[in-house]
C-alpha positions in Angstrom: 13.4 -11.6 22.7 14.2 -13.9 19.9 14.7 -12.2 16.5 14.6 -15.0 13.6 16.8 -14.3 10.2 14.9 -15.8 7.4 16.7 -16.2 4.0 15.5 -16.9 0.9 17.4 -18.7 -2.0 16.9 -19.7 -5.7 20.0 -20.3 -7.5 22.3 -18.8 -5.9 25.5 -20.4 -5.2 27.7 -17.6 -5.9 26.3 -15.5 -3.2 24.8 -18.2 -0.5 28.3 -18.6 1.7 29.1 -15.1 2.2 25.2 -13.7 3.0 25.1 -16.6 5.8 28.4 -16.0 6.7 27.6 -11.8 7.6 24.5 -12.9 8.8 25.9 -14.5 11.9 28.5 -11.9 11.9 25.8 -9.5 12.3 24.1 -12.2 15.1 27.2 -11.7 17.3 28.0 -8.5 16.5 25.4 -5.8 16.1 22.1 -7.5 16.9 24.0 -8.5 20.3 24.3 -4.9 21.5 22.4 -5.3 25.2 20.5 -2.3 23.9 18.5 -4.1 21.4 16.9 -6.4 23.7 17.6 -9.9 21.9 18.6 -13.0 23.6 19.3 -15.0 20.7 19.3 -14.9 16.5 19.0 -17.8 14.6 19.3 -17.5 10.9 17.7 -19.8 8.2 18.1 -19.9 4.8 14.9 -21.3 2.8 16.3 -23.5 -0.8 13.4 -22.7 -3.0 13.8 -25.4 -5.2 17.3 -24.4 -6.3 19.0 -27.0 -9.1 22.6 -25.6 -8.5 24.6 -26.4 -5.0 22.8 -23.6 -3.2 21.5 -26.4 -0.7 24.8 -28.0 -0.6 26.9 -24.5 -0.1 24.3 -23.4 2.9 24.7 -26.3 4.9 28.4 -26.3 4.8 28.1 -23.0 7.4 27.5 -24.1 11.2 24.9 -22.2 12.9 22.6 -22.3 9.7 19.3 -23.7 9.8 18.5 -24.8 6.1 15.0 -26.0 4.9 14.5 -27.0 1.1 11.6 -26.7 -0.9 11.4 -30.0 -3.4 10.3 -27.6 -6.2 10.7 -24.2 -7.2 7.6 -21.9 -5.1 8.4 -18.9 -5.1 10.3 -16.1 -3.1 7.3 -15.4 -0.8 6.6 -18.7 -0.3 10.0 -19.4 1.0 9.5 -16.2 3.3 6.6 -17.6 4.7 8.1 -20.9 5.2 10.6 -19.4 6.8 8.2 -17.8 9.2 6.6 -20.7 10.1 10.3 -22.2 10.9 11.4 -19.9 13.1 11.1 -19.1 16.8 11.4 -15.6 17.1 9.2 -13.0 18.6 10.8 -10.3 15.5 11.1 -12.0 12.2 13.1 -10.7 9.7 14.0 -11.5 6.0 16.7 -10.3 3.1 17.7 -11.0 -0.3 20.6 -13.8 -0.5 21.9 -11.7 -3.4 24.6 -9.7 -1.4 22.3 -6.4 -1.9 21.6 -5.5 1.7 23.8 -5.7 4.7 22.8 -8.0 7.4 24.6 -5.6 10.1 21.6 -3.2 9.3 19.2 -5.4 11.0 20.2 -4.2 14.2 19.1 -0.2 13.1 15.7 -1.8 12.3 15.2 -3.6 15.3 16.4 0.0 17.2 13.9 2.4 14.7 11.0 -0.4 16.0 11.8 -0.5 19.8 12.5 3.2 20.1 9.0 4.2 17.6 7.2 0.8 19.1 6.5 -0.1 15.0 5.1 -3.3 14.2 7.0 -3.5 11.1 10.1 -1.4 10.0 11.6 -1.5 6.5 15.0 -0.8 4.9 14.7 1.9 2.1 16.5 1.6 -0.9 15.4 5.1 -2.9 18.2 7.2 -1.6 21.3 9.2 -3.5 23.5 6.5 -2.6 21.7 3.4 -3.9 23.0 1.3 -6.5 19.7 -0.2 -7.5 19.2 -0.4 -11.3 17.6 2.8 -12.5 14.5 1.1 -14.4 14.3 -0.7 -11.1 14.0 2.7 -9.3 11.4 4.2 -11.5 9.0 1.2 -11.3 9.2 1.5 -7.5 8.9 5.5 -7.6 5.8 4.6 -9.6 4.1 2.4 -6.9 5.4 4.0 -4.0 3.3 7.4 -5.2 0.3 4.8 -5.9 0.8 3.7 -2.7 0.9 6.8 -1.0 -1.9 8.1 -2.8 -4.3 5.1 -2.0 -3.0 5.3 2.0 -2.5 8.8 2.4 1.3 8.1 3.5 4.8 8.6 2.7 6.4 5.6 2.6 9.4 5.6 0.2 10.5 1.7 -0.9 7.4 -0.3 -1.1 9.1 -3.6 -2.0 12.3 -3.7 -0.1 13.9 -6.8 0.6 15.2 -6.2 3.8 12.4 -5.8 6.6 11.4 -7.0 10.3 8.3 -7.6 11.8 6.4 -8.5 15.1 5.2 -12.1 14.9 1.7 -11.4 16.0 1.5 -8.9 13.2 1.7 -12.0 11.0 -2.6 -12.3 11.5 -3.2 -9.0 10.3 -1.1 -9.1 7.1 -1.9 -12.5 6.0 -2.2 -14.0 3.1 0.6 -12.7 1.2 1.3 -14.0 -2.4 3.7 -17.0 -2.9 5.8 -14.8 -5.9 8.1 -11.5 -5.8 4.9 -9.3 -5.1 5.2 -10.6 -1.4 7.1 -8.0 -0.6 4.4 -4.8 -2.2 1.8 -6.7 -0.7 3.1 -6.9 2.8 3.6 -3.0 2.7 0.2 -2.0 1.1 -1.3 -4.0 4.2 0.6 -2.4 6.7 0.1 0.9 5.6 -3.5 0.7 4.7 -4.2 -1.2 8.5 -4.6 1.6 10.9 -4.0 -0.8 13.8 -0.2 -1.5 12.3 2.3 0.9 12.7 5.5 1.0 9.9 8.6 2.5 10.0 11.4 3.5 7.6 15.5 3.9 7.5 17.5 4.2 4.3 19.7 1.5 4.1 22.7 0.7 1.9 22.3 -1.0 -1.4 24.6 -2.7 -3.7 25.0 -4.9 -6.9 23.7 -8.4 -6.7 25.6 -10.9 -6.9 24.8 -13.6 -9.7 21.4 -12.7 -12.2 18.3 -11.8 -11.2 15.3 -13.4 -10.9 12.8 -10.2 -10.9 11.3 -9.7 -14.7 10.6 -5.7 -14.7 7.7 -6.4 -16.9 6.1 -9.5 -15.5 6.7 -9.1 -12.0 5.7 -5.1 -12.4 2.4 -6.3 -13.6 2.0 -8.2 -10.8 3.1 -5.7 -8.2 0.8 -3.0 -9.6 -1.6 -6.1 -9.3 -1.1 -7.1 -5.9 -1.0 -3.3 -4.6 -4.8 -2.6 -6.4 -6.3 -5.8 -5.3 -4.8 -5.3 -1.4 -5.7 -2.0 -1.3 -9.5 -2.3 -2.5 -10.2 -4.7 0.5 -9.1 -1.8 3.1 -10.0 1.1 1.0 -13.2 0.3 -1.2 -15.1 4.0 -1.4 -11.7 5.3 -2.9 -12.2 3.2 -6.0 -15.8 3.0 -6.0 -16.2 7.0 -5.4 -13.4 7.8 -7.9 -15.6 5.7 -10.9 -18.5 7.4 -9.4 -16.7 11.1 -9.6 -15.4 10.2 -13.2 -18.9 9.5 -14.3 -20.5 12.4 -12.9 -18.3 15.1 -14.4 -18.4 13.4 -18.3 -22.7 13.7 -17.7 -21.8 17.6 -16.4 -19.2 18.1 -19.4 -22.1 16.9 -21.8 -24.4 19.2 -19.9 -22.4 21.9 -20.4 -20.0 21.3 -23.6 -21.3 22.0 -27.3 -19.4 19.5 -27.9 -19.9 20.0 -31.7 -23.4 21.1 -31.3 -25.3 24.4 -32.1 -25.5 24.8 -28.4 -25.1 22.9 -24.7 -28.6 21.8 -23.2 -27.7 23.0 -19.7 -26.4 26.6 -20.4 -29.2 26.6 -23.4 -32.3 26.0 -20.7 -31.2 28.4 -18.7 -31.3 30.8 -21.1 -34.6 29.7 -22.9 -36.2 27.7 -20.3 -36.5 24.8 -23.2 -34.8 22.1 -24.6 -34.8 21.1 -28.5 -35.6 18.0 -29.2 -32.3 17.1 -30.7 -30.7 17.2 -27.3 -32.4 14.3 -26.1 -30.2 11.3 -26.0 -27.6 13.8 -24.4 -29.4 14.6 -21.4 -31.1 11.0 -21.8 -26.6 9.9 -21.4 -26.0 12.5 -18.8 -28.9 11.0 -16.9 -27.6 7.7 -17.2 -24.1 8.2 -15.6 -25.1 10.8 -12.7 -27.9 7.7 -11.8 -24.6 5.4 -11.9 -22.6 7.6 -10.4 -25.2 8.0 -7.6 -24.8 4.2 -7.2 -21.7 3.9 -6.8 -21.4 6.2 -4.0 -23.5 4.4 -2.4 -22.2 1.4 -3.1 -18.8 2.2 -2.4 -20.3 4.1 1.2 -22.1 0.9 2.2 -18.8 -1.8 1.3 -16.4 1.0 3.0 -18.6 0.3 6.3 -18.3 -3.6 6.1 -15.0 -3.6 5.3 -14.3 -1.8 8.2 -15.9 -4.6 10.3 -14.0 -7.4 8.7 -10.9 -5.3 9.3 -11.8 -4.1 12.7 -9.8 -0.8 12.0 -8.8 1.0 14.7 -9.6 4.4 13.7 -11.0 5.6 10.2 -9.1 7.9 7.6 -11.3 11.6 7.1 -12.7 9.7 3.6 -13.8 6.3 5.5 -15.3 8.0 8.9 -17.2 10.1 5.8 -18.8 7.0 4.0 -19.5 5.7 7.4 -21.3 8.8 8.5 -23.2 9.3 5.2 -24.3 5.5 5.8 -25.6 6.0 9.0 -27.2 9.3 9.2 -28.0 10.5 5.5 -29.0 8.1 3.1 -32.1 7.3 4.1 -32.9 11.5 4.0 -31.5 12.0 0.9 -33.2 9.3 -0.5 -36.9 10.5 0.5 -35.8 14.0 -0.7 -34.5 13.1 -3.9 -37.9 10.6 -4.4 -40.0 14.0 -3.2 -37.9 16.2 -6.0 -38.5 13.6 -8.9 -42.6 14.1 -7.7 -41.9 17.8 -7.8 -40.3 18.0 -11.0 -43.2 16.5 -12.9 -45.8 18.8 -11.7 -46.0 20.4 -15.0 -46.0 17.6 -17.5 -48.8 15.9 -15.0 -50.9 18.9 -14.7 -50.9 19.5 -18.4 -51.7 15.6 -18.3 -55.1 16.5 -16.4 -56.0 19.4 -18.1 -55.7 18.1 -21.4 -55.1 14.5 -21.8 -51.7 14.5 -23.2 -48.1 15.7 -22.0 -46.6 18.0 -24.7 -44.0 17.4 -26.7 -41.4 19.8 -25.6 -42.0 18.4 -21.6 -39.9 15.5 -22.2 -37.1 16.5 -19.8 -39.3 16.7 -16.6 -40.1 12.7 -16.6 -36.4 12.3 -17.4 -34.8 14.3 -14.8 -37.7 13.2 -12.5 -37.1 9.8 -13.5 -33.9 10.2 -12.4 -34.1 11.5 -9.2 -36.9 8.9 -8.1 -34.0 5.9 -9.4 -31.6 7.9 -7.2 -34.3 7.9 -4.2 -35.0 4.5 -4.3 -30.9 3.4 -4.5 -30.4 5.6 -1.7 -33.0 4.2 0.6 -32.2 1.1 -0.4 -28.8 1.7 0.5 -29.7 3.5 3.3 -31.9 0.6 4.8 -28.6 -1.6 4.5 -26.2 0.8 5.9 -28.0 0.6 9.1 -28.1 -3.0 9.8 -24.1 -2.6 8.8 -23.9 0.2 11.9 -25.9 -2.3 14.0 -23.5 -5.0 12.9 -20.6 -2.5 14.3 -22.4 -1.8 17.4 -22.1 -5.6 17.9 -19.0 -6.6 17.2 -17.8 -3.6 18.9 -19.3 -4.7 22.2 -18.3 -8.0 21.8 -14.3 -7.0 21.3 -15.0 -4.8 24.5 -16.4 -8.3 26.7 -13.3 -10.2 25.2 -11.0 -7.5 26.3 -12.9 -7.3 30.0 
């Protein structure tokens, strides 16, 4: 196998030379260990647009392939660059800034041949870092986003130092052109159940030279990156979180005085009334639970497409849930709840054919059973869409099993 070093390099002439330099140390030295499995490693170093003697510096060192970018793109654009460069069945990438240690490659490549990972990362969040601390809080913060959104542990979300199979490349693409390349790639990864990532700890020093990360700017757009990646593989999360949100402020209205003489749930249950004055209470609380009902549909149905475009291997418990409720339940609940909002205004309609008129103190039955029918109709509707989105998956499935025959 062929295991291409891809480097990339803004400014950064102090540091250029002696990177390059370990990195072919590390090509005849520890990535040549028969063990590995490589038959060659070619390193090249990606000039983002640098206007200092990066360029100049890097091609000074035989053995270097060196590409330049006329203009300044950005760090994952000279990744990617570099990936389409190369030649290697592994790809690999890290900093030019003297952080990471080239040598450690050859533990990555080991860690993904021995637990057959499609990707495995160097981890900087260990005792014997040196990364800046304001640096290690903001990727403490998104790794526990991370790890909430993909059920996982990972510990360094946007390490600089990784490898990866080439024909992963598919399945994680696009990846942003900026810094958030990095928080991006790992989001995918985690969140794709047909990817498998690994982790080491890794050593991690000073840089060499200034950085280029802005803490603010570039935090913004790794919390960015992370939420937008992650709502394409995980939609119902989002959409079921809003929906769980909104249903317990209608409950807490329900149930709170809030400031009132008394709450309207705990009040009818006691009186079997409502006072007028409680109206636009349980009119609001009506509102959201009929929202909130929407969006678990909602997020149900998109969970079951997304799953298609991704062509997951395997669902998470809270995916092969939507999926289930899509297929098998909607459509039931839907006629029930449309049946309940009929039941529920029995009284006000027989009073309406016995006397001509619906009295005043009724006006919660056509509102909860105005609700419930709303909440029928979404879920039928719903319901009718989630089976030609099973049907959809019955296809494609069958047509991945013919391409695989």
């Amino acid at each position: 196998m062929i295991f291409s070093i891809v480097i990339p390099a803004y400014n950064e002439e102090k540091a250029v030379q002696d990177i390059l330099r370990r990195c072919l140390d590390a090509a005849k030295g520890e990535l040549a260990a028969p063990g590995l499995g490589l038959s060659e490693v070619e390193v090249i170093l990606v000039n983002d647009g640098s206007r200092d003697a990066t360029s100049k510096l890097a091609r000074q060192i035989a053995g270097v392939k060196v590409i330049d970018h006329p203009k300044n793109r950005g760090y994952g654009a000279a990744i990617k660059t570099g990936f389409e460069a190369a030649k290697g069945d592994w790809l690999g990438f890290i900093d030019c800034d003297g952080t990471c240690d080239p040598k450690f490659f050859a533990e990555l490549v080991a860690l993904a041949n021995r637990e057959k990972l499609d990707i495995a990362c160097g981890s900087r969040m260990h005792s014997a870092s040196r990364m800046p601390p304001v640096r290690v809080l903001g990727n403490w913060l998104y790794r526990t986003l991370v790890n909430i959104l993909a059920g996982t542990s990972v510990t360094d979300v946007a390490s600089g130092m990784r490898i990866l199979k080439r024909a992963s490349l598919p399945r994680i693409y696009p990846l942003p052109d900026g810094m958030n390349l990095t928080p991006a790639m790992s989001v995918r990864a985690v969140l794709d159940t047909n990817l498998r990532i690994g982790e080491l700890p890794m050593p991690y020093e000073e840089r060499v030279g200034r950085s280029k990360l802005s803490v603010v700017k570039d935090g913004f757009r790794f919390l960015g990156v992370i939420l937008d990646t992650a709502v394409t593989y995980r939609p119902v999360f989002f959409f079921w979180a809003g929906a769980a949100a909104l249903a317990a402020i209608a409950l807490w209205a329900l149930g709170c005085r809030w400031g009132a003489p008394a709450a309207p749930l705990p009040f009818y249950l006691d009186n079997g009334r409502l006072e007028d004055w409680m109206f636009f209470r349980v009119a609001l609380s009506a509102l959201l639970l009929s929202i909130s009902a929407f969006l678990v549909a909602l997020g149900a149905v998109t969970q079951s497409l997304t799953a298609i475009i991704n062509r997951d291997a395997h669902a998470r418990p809270l995916e092969a849930f939507a999926e289930a409720v899509v297929g098998k339940h909607f459509l039931w609940w839907g006629f029930a709840a449309l049946i309940l909002g009929v039941v529920l205004n029995r009284r006000p309609l027989d009073a309406y054919w016995s006397t001509g008129h619906i009295p005043n103190d009724y006006w919660v039955f056509p509102l909860v059973g105005g609700l419930c029918a709303l909440v029928g109709l979404e879920l039928v509707a719903f319901g009718l869409v989630g089976r030609v989105v099973r049907l959809l998956a019955e296809r494609e499935r069958a047509r991945a099993a013919l391409t695989l025959s």
